[in-house]
C-alpha positions as CSV (number, residue, x, y, z in Angstrom):
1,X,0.0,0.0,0.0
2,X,1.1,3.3,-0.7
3,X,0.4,6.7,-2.2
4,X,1.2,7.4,-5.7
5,X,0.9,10.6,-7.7
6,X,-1.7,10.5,-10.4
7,X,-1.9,12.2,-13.6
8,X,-4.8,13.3,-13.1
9,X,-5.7,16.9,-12.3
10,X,-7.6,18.1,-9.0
11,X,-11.0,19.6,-10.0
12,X,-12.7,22.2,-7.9
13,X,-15.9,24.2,-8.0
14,X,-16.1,26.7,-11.4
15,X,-18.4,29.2,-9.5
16,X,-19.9,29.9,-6.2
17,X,-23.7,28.4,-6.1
18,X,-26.3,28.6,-2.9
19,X,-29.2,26.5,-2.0
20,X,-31.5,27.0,1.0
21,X,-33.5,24.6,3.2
22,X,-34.0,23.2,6.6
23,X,-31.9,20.8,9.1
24,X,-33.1,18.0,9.8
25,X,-32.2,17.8,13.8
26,X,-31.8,21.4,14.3
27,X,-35.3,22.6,12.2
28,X,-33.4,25.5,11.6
29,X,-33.6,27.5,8.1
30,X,-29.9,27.4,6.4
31,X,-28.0,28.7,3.5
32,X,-25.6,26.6,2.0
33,X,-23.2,27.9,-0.5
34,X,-20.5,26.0,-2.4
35,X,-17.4,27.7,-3.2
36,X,-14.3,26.9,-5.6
37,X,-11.2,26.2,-3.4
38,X,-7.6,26.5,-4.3
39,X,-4.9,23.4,-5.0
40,X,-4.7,21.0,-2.4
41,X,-7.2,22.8,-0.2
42,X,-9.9,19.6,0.4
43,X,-13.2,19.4,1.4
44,X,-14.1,22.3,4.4
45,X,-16.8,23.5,6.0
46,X,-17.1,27.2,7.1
47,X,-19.1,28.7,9.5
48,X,-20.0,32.2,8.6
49,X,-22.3,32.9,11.2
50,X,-19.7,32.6,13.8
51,X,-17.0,35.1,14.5
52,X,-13.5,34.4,12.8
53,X,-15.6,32.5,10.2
54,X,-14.0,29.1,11.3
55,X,-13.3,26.4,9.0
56,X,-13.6,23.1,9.9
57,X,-11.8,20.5,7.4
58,X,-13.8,16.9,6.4
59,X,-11.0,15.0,8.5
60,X,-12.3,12.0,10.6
61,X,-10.0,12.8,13.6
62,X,-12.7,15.5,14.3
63,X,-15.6,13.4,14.3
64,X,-17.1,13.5,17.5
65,X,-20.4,12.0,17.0
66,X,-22.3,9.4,15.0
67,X,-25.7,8.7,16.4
68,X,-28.1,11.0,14.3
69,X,-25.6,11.4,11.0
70,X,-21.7,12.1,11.1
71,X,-20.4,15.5,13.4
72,X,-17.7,16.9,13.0
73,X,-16.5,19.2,15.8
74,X,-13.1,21.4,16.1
75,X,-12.4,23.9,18.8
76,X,-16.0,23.9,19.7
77,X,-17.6,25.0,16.4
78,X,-19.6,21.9,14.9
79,X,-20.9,20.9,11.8
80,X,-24.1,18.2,11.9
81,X,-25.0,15.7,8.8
82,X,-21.7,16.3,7.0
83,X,-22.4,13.0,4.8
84,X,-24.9,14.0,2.3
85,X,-23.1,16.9,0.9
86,X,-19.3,15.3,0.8
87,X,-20.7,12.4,-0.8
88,X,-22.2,14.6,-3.4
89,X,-19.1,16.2,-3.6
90,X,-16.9,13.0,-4.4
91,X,-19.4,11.4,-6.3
92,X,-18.9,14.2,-8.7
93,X,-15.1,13.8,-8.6
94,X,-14.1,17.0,-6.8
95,X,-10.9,17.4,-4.5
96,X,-11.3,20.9,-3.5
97,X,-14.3,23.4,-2.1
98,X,-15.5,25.0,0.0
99,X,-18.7,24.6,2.7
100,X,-20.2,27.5,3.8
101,X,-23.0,27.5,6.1
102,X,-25.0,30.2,8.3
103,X,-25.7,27.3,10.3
104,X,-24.5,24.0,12.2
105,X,-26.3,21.7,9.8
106,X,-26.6,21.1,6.3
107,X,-30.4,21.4,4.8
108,X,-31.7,17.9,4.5
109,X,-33.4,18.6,1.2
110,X,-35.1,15.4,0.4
111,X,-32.9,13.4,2.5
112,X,-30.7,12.2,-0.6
113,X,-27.6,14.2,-2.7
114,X,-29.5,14.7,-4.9
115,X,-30.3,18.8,-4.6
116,X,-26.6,19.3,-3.8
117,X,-25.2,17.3,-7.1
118,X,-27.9,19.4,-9.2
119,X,-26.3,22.6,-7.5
120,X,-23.0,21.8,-8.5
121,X,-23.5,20.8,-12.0
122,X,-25.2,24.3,-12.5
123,X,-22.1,25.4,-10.7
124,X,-19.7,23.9,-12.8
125,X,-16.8,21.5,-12.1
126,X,-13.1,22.7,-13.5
127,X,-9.8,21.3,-13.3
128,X,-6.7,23.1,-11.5
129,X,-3.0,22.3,-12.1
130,X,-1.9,20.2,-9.4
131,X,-2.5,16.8,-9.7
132,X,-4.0,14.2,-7.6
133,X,-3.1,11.4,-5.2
134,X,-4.5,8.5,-4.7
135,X,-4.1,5.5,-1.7
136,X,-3.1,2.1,-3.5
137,X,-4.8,-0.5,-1.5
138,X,-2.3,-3.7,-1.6
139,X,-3.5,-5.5,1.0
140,X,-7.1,-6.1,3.1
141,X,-8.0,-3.3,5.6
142,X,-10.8,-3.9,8.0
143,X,-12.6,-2.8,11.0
144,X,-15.3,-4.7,12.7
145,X,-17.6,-3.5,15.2
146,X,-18.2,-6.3,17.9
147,X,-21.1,-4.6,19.6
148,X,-23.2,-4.8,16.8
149,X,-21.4,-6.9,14.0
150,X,-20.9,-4.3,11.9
151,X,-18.0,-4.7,9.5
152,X,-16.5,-2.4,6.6
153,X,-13.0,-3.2,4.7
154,X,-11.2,-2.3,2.0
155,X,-9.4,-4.6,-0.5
156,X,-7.0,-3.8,-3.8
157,X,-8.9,-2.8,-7.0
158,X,-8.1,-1.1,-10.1
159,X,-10.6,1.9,-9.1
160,X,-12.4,2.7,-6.3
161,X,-15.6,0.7,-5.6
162,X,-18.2,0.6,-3.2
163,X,-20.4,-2.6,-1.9
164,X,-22.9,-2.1,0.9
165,X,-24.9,-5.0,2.5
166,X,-27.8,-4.3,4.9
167,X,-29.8,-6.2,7.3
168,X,-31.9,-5.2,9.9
169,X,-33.8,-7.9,10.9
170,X,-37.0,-7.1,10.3
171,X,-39.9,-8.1,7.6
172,X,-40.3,-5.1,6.1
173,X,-36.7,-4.3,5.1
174,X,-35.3,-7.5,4.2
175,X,-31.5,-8.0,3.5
176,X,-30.3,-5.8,0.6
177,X,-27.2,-5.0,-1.4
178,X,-26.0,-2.5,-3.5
179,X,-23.0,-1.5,-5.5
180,X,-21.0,1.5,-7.0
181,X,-18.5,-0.2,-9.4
182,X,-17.6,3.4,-10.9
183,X,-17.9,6.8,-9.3
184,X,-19.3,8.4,-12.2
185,X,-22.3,6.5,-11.8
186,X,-22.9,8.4,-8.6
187,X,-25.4,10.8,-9.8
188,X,-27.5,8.0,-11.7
189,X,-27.3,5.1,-9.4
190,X,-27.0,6.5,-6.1
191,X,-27.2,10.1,-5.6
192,X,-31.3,10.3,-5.0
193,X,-31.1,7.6,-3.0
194,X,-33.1,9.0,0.1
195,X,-32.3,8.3,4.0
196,X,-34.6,5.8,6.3
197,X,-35.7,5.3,9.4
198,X,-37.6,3.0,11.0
199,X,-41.1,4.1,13.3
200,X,-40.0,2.9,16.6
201,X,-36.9,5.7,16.0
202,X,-39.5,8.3,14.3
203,X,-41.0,7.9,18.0
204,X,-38.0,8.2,20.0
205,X,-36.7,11.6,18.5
206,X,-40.0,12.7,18.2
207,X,-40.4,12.2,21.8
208,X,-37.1,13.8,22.6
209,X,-37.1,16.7,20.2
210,X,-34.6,15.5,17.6
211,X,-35.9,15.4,14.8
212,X,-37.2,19.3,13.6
213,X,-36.6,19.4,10.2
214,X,-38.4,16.2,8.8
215,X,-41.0,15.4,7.0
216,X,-42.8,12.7,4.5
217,X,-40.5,14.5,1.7
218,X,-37.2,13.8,3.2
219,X,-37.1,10.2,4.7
220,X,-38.3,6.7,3.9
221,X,-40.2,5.8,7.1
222,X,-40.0,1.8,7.2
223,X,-43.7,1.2,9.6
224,X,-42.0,-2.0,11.9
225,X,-44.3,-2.3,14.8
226,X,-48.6,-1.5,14.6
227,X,-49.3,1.9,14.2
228,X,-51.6,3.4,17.4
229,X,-54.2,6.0,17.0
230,X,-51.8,8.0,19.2
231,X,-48.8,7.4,17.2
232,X,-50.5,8.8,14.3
233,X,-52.0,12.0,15.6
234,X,-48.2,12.4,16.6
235,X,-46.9,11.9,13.1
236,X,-49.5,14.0,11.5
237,X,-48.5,16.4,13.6
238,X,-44.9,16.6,13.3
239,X,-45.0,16.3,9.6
240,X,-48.0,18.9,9.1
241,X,-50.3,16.3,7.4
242,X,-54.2,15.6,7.3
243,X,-53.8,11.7,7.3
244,X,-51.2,9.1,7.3
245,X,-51.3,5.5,6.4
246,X,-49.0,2.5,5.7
247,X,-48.7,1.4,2.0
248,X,-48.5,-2.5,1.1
249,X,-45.0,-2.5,1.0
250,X,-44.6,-1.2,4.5
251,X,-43.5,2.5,4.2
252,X,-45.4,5.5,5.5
253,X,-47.3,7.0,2.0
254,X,-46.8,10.2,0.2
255,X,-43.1,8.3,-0.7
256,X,-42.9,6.0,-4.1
257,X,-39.1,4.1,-3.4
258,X,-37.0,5.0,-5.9
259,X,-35.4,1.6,-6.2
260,X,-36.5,-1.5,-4.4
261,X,-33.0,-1.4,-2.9
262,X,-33.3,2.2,-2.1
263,X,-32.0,1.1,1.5
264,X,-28.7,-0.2,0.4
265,X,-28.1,2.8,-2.1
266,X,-28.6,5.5,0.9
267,X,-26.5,3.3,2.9
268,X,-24.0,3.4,0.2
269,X,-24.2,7.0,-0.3
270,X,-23.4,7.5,3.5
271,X,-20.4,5.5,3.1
272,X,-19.1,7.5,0.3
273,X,-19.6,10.7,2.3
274,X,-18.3,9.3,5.4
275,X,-14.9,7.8,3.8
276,X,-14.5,11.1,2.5
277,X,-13.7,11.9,5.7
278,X,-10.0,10.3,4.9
279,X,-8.9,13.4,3.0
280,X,-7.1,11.3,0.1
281,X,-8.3,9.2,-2.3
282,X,-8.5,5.8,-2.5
283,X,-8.1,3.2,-5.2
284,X,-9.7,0.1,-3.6
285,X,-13.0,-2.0,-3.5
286,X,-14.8,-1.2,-0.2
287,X,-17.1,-3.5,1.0
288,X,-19.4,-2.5,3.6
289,X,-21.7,-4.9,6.4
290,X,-24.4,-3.4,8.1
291,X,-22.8,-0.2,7.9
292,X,-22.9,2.9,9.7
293,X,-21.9,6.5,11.0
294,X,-19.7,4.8,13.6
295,X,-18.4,2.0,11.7
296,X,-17.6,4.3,8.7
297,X,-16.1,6.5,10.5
298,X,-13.9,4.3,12.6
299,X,-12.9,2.4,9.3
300,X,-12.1,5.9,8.4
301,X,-10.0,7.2,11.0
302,X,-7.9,3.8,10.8
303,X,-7.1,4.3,7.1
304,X,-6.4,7.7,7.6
305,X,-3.3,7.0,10.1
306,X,-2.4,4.1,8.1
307,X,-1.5,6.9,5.4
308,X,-0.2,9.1,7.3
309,X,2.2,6.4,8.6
310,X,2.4,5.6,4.9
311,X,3.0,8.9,3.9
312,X,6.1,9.0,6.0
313,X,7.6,5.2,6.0
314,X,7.0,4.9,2.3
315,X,10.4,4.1,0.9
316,X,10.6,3.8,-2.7
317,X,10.9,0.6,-3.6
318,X,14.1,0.6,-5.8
319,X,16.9,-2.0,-6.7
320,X,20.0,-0.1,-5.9
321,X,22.0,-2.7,-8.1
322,X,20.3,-1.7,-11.2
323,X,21.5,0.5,-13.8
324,X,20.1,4.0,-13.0
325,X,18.5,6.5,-15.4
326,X,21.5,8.9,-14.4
327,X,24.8,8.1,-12.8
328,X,27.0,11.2,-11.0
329,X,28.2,12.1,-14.7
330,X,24.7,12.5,-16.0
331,X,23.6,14.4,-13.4
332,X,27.1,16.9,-13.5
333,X,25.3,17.7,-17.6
334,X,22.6,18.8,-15.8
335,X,23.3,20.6,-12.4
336,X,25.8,22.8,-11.8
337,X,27.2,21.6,-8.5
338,X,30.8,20.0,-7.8
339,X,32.2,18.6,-5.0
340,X,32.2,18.9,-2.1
341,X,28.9,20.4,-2.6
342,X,27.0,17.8,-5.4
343,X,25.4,15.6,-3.0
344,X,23.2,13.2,-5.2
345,X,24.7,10.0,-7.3
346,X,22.3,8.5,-8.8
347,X,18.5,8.8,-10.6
348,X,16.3,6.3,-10.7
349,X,13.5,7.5,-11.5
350,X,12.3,10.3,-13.6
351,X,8.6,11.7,-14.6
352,X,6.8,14.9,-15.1
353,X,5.5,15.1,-11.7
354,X,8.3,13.5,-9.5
355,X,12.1,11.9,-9.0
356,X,14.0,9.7,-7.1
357,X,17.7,9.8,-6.6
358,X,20.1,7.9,-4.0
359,X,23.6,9.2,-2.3
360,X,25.9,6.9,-0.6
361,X,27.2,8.7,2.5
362,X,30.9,7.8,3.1
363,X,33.6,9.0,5.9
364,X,35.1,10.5,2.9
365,X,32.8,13.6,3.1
366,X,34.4,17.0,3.9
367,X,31.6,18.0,6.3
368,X,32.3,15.1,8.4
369,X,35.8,17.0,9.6
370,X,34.2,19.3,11.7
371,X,29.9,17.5,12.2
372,X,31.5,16.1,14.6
373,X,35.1,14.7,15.5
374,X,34.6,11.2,17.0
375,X,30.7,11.3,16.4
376,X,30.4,12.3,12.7
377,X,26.4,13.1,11.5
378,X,25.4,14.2,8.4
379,X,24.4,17.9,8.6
380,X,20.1,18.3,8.3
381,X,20.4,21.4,6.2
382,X,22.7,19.1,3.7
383,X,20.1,16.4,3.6
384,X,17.6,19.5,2.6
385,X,20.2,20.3,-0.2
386,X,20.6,17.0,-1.4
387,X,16.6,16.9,-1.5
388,X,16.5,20.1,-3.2
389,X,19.3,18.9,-5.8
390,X,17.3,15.6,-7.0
391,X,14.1,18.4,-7.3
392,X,16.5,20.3,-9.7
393,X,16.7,17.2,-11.6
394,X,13.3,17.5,-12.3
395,X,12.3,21.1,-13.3
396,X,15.7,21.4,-15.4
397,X,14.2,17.9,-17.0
398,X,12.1,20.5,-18.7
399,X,14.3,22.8,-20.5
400,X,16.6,21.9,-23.5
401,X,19.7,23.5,-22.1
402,X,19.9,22.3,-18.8
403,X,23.3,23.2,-19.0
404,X,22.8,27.0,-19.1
405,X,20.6,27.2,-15.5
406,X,21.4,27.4,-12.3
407,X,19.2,26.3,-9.3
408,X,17.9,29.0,-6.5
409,X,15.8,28.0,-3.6
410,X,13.2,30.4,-3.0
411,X,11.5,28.8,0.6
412,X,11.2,25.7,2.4
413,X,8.5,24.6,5.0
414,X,7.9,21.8,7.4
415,X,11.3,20.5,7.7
416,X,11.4,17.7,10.2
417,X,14.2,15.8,10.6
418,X,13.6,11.8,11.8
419,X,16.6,10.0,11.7
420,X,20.4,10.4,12.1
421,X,22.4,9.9,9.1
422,X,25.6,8.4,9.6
423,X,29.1,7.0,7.3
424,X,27.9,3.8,5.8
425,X,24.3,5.0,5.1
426,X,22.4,4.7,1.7
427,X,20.2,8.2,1.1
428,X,17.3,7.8,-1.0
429,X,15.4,10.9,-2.3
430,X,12.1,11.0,-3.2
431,X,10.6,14.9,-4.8
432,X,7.0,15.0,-6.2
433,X,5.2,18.3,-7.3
434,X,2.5,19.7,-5.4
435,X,1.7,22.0,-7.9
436,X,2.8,21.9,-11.7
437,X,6.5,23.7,-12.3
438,X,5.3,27.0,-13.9
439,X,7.9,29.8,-15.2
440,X,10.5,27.7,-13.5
441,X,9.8,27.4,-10.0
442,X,9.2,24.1,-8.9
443,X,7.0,23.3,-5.5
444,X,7.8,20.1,-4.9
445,X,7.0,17.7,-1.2
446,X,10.9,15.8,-0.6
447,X,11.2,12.8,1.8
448,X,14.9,11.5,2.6
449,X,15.5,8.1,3.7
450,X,17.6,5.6,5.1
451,X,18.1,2.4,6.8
452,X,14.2,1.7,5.7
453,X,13.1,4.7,7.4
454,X,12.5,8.5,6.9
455,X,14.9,10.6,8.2
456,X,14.0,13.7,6.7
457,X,11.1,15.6,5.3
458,X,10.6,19.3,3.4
459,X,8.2,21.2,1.6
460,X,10.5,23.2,-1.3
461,X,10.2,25.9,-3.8
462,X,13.3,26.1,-6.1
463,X,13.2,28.5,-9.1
464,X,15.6,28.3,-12.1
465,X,17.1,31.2,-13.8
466,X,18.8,31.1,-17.1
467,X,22.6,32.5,-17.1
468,X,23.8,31.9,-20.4
C-alpha cells in the first residue's frame, strides 16, 4: 500500500452556487453555498455565522459523533450531517471546495444528494494544475464493530468501488445490497437515493425533540411495529399532514421508493460521504456490512493513520544494483554543483511530476571533519540540499539546455528531521510536485530516507534562472 501521484488533475468548483432549506435535527432554516477552493485545499466547511468564520476540514479525527448522521467538531464550532453533501461532492469527482453554512447543519433537502449534485453541475466543475493522489490499497484493511457486527473493509482494485450489505432484521426491510463499481455513476445510481428510518426511532426523536426538520419528503419511514391512533396523531403532527397511512410495501405514504434497494443505495451514499472523511483518495473496493456513521467513521480514521504512517515510511521501492537513469556524470550535464557540494549519485526515476535519486554517505565527506570529531552526522540542512538537488533534476528535466541554468531556492517549509544519518548510510530521495512547475519554480514535497526509514522531510520551492 502506498500513495502514488496521479496524472490526473484536481477539480474544484467553477463558481460559487447557494441552495436553502432546513436541518433535519436542528429545524433551523440554512443557506448553503458551495465555493471553488484552491490546490490541495480539500473538502471544508465554514461557519460564517460565527466570528472568525471558522473552517472546519472533512477530517475523521474531528468526528465527535455518530448517532443522528456524522459531526464533526473542532475547537467547539460543529458541523451536523456532513455526509450528504461530501458524498455529493466525491461522487462528482471534486478534490477541492469550500462549505459554507450560516448554520451547524446542512439542509436535509429530500434526504438524498440529490439537490446538492444538481447545485454543483449548475455550478460547474473545472480542473486546477496540481495533480492528484490516490491511496493504493495492496493489502485487506478492515474494521469490525463487535457490539453490533458491523463490518466495513477495503481490498486492492483497479478503481475505487463501493459494496454495501444491509440487514436489519426485520420483515419489512429485508436483507439488501447495493454497489458502486464506478464513481461516475454516482449521480444515476446512487445520488437520489433517500435516507430511512424505522417508526420505533420516528417515536423516539419525536419524543425527545430530535428530529425538527423532517417530514414525509425527506425520509423513507420503514412502519416495523402497529401503528396506534396516538402514534399517528403524533406523526400527522410533526409532519403537518391531514392523514397518514402505511402502503403494502410497509412505508409510510406520500413516498414512491426509488429503487426497491433504495436502503442499500442511501446506505452506500453514506459510506461515500463518510470515507470522504480520509482526506485522500482511495483506489480500492470497499465493502461495507451493516454499515454505519460509527463503523464508517472508525474504518475511516484507521485508514487515515495508516496513510499518514504511509505517507512517512513509504520508501521507494528501488533496486540499488540496477543500472540508474543517471549516474554522478549525467547528473554533472545537468546541475551545476561539484564537489564537495553535489550531494546526489544516482536517478532512478524520472517523470513529469516526481524523482527519485540515492547518495551513498561515506567517511570521505568534507563536512564530516568538523559535524563532529569522533561522532560524525550528516548535517540536516545538507540532507535539505541533497533533496533540493534531486528536485533540480526534475524542473531542469524540462528545458533543453539544462546546462545554461542554475538552481535558487526560494523557501522551504515543514522541515522535520527523523533520523540520524551516519558513514555507511544509503540516502534515498524521493521529490513529487505539489503543484505543476510553472515559469521555473518548482514546488515540490521531498522525503529522505535511510536504513528503511524516513529521516527527513521538506516542503521546497526552487526556481531556475537562465545565465547563459
Amino acid at each position: 500500500m502506498g500513495i502514488v501521484n496521479t496524472d490526473i488533475k484536481q477539480k474544484t468548483i467553477k463558481s460559487e452556487v447557494s441552495l436553502t432549506g432546513v436541518g433535519l435535527h436542528t429545524g433551523k432554516d440554512v443557506t448553503l453555498v458551495f465555493k471553488p477552493a484552491p490546490e490541495n485545499y480539500g473538502l471544508c466547511f465554514k461557519r460564517i455565522d460565527l466570528e472568525g468564520n471558522p473552517v472546519i476540514e472533512a477530517d475523521a479525527n474531528y468526528v465527535t459523533n455518530t448517532q443522528r448522521g456524522t459531526c464533526l467538531e473542532k475547537n467547539g464550532v460543529i458541523i451536523q450531517t456532513s455526509e450528504h453533501v461530501l458524498a455529493a461532492l466525491v461522487g462528482l469527482d471534486i478534490d477541492n471546495a469550500i462549505i459554507e453554512l450560516n448554520e451547524s447543519e446542512p439542509p436535509i433537502m429530500d434526504g438524498s444528494s440529490k439537490f446538492f449534485v444538481e447545485a454543483i453541475e449548475k455550478a460547474g466543475v473545472v480542473e486546477q494544475d496540481a495533480f492528484r493522489e490516490e491511496y493504493v490499497i495492496t493489502d485487506i484493511v478492515s474494521y469490525v464493530d463487535e457490539e453490533t457486527g458491523s463490518e466495513i473493509l477495503v481490498m486492492p482494485s483497479n478503481e475505487y468501488q463501493i459494496t454495501t450489505m444491509v440487514d436489519f432484521g426485520t420483515k419489512v426491510l429485508g436483507t439488501q445490497n447495493a454497489t458502486l463499481n464506478h464513481i461516475s455513476d454516482f449521480k444515476e445510481d446512487i445520488s437520489n437515493s433517500r435516507t430511512f428510518s424505522f417508526l420505533h426511532e420516528i417515536e423516539m426523536l419525536l419524543e425527545h425533540g430530535l428530529i425538527k426538520g423532517g417530514d414525509l419528503n425527506n425520509a423513507i419511514v420503514y412502519v416495523d411495529k402497529a401503528l396506534s391512533p396516538k402514534t399517528m396523531e403524533k406523526l400527522k403532527l410533526a409532519f403537518n399532514k391531514d392523514s397518514i397511512a402505511v402502503k403494502p410495501n410497509g412505508i409510510l405514504d406520500n413516498l414512491t421508493l426509488h429503487y426497491p434497494n433504495e436502503a442499500a443505495r442511501h446506505k452506500l451514499l453514506d459510506v461515500l460521504g463518510d470515507l470522504a472523511l480520509i482526506g485522500t483518495r482511495i483506489r480500492g473496493k470497499v465493502i461495507a456490512n451493516k454499515p454505519g456513521h460509527f463503523v464508517n467513521t472508525q474504518f475511516a480514521k484507521k485508514l487515515s493513520k495508516l496513510i499518514k504512517n504511509d505517507r512517512r515510511n513509504n520508501v521507494p521501492c528501488i533496486d540499488l544494483n540496477q543500472t540508474p537513469l543517471m549516474d554522478v556524470t549525467q547528473i554533472m550535464g545537468m546541475l551545476p554543483h561539484r564537489q564537495p557540494f553535489l550531494l546526489i549519485d544516482k536517478v532512478f526515476e524520472l517523470s513529469e511530476n516526481h524523482v527519485i535519486a540515492t547518495k551513498n554517505v561515506t567517511m570521505n565527506e568534507e563536512f564530516f571533519r568538523g559535524h563532529f570529531p569522533g561522532a560524525p552526522v550528516m548535517p540536516g540542512v545538507l540532507i535539505v540540499e541533497a533533496m533540493a538537488q534531486t528536485g533540480g533534476v526534475l524542473v531542469l528535466n524540462t528545458v533543453p539546455d539544462p546546462e545554461n541554468y542554475l538552481t535558487f531556492f526560494m523557501k522551504m517549509d515543514n522541515v522535520k528531521f527523523k533520523q540520524k544519518v551516519v558513514p555507511g548510510d544509503t540516502l534515498i530521495f524521493k521529490c513529487s510536485l505539489i503543484t505543476p512547475i510553472r515559469r521555473g519554480i518548482c514546488h515540490m514535497q521531498g522525503y529522505a530516507y535511510a536504513n528503511g526509514k524516513l529521516c527527513a522531510e521538506a516542503e521546497l520551492m526552487a526556481q531556475i534562472s537562465k545565465v547563459k
